[in-house]
C-alpha positions in Angstrom: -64.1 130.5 -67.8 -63.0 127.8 -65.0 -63.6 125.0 -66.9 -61.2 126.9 -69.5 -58.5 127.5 -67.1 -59.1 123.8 -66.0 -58.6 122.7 -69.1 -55.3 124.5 -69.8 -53.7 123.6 -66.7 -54.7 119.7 -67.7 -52.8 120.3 -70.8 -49.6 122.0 -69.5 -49.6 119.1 -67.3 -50.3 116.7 -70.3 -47.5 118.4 -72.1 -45.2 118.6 -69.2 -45.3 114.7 -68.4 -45.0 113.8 -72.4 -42.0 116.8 -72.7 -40.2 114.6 -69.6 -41.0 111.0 -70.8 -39.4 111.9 -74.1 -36.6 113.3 -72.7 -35.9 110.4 -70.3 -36.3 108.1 -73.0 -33.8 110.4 -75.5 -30.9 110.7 -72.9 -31.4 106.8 -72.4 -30.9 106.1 -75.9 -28.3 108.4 -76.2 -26.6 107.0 -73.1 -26.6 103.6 -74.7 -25.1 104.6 -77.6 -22.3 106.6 -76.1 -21.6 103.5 -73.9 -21.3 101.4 -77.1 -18.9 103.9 -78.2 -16.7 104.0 -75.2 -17.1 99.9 -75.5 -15.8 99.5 -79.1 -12.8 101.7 -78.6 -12.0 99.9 -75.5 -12.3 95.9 -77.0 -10.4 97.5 -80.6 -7.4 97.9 -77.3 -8.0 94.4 -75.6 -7.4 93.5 -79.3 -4.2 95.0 -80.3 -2.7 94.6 -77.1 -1.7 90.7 -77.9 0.0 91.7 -81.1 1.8 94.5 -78.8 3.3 91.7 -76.6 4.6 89.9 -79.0 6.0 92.6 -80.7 7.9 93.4 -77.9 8.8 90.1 -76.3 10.9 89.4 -79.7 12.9 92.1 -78.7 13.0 91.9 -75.2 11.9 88.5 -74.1 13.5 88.3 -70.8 11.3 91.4 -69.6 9.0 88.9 -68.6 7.3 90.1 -65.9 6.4 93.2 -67.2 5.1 91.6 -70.5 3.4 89.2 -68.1 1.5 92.6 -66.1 0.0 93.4 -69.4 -1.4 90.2 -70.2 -2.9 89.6 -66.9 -4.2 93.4 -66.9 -6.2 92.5 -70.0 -7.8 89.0 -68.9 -9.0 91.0 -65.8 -10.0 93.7 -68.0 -11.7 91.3 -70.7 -13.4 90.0 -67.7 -14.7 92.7 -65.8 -18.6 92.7 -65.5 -19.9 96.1 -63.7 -19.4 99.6 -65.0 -17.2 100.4 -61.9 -15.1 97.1 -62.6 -14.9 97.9 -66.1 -13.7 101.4 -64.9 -10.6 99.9 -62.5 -10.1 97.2 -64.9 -9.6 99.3 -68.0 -7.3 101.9 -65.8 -5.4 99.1 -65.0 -4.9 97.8 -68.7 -3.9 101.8 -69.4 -1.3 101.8 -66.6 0.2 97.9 -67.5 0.8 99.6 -71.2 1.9 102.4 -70.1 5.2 100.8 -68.5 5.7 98.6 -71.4 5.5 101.7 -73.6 8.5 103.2 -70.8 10.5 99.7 -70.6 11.1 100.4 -74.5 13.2 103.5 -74.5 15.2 101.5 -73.4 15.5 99.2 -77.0 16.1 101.3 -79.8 15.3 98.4 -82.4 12.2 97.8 -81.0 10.9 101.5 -80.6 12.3 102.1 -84.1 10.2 99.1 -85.8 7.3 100.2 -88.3 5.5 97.3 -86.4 6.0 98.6 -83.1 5.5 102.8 -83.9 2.1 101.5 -85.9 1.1 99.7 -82.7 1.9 102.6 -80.6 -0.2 105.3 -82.6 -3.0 103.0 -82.8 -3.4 102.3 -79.0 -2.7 106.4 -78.7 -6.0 106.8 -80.8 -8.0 104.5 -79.4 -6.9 106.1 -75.9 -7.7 109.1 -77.2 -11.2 108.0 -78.8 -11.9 106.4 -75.5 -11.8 110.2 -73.2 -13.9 111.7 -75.8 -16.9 109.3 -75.5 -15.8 109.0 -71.7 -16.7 112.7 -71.9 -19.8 112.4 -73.9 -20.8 109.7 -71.8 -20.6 110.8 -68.4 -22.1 114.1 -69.8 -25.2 112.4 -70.8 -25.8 110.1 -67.5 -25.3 113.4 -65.8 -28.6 115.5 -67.5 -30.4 111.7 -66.9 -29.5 111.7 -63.5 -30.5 114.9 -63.1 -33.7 114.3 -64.5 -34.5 111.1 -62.4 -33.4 112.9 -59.3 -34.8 116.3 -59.6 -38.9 117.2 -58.5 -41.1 116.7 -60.2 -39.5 115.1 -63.4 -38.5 112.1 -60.7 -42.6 111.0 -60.3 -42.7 110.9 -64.3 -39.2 108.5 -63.9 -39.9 106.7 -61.2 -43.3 105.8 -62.5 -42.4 104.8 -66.4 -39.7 102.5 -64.6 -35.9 105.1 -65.1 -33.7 104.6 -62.7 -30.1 106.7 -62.6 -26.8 105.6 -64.0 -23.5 105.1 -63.3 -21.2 107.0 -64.5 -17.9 105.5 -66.3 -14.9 106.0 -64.1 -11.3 105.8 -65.1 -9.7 106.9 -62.3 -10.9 107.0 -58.6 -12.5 109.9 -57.8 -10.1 112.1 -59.8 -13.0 114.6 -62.6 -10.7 115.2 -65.3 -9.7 112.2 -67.6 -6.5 110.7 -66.9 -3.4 111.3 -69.2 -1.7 107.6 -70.3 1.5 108.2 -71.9 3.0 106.6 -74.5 6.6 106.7 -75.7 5.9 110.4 -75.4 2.2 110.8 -76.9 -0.2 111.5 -74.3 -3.2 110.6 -74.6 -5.8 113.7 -74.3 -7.2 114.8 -71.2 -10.3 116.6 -70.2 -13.1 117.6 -68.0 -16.2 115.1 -67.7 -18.1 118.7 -67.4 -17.4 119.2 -71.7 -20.3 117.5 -73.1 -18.4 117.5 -76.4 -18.7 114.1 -78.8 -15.6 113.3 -80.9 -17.6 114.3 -83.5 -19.9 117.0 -83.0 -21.3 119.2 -79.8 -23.2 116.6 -77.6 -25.0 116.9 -74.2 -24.5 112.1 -68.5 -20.9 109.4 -59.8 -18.0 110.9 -62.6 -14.6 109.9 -63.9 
């Protein structure tokens, strides 16, 4: 009889540590992936936003300065290397394209071009895209930090070498994902507690 209970309590702990490695090492890949989401959507913007200058600047080219913002917002964004940089960086970028998008009511021509309005909707979707995997994201580095933190799931993490994560911030301390408007389309907002993919219902500092 005690060798029996013995040898259930070695199991349930034998279960217990293989249940929490494999669900460190889930949320990890899932984390990944989410993070390559949030970093296609964001490089499809650094990519579009060129064609956006010009666009504009043949219509208003003595708006220099603010044409100027935006290009200098995406080298810095381009640039950025950490997860918080790439956070500031990117909400920079947002708020550089976010005036250009105002400067234009002011040039019908320009804001009535098909070049311009197809511009305009596509940096509107990719914003878009990017608070829904910001979502998913954070949602996913939150139940990993949770795991790495909490007792005794953090002896199985700490020993198999997971650490916690950073979560991807878009605006300083501020939960709910920031609105960017554009010409009038805002860009969706949220709460980093929906653990919703753009796709389908998902489970990761916040943003």
């Amino acid at each position: 009889m005690f060798w029996w209970i013995v040898g259930s309590v070695v199991a349930l702990v034998l279960f217990y540590l293989a249940w929490t490695y494999n669900r460190l090492v889930s949320l990890g890949k899932r984390a990944d992936s989410a993070w390559s989401d949030i970093d296609v959507q964001l490089k499809r913007r650094w990519d579009l936003v060129p064609a956006l200058v010009e666009t504009v600047k043949g219509y208003a080219r003595h708006e220099s300065s603010t044409l100027e913002n935006v290009v200098q917002a995406r080298l810095q964004a381009t640039g950025a290397g950490t997860l918080a940089q790439r956070g500031e960086s990117e909400r920079g970028l947002s708020t550089a394209v976010s005036r250009l998008f105002a400067l234009v009511e002011a040039y019908p021509e320009l804001k009535a071009s098909q070049n311009f309005q197809e511009l305009q909707k596509a940096l509107t979707d990719i914003e878009n895209n990017v608070q829904y995997a910001r979502r998913y994201y954070n949602a996913v580095v939150r139940d990993l930090n949770t795991l790495v933190q909490s007792f005794p799931s953090n002896l199985v993490a700490g020993a198999m070498g997971f650490s916690e994560r950073s979560y991807f911030q878009l605006d300083e301390g501020e939960r709910a994902a920031p609105r960017v408007e554009f010409g009038g389309a805002g860009a969706g907002a949220g709460s980093d507690a929906a653990a919703q993919a753009p796709t389908s219902s998902n489970p990761a500092q916040t943003g």
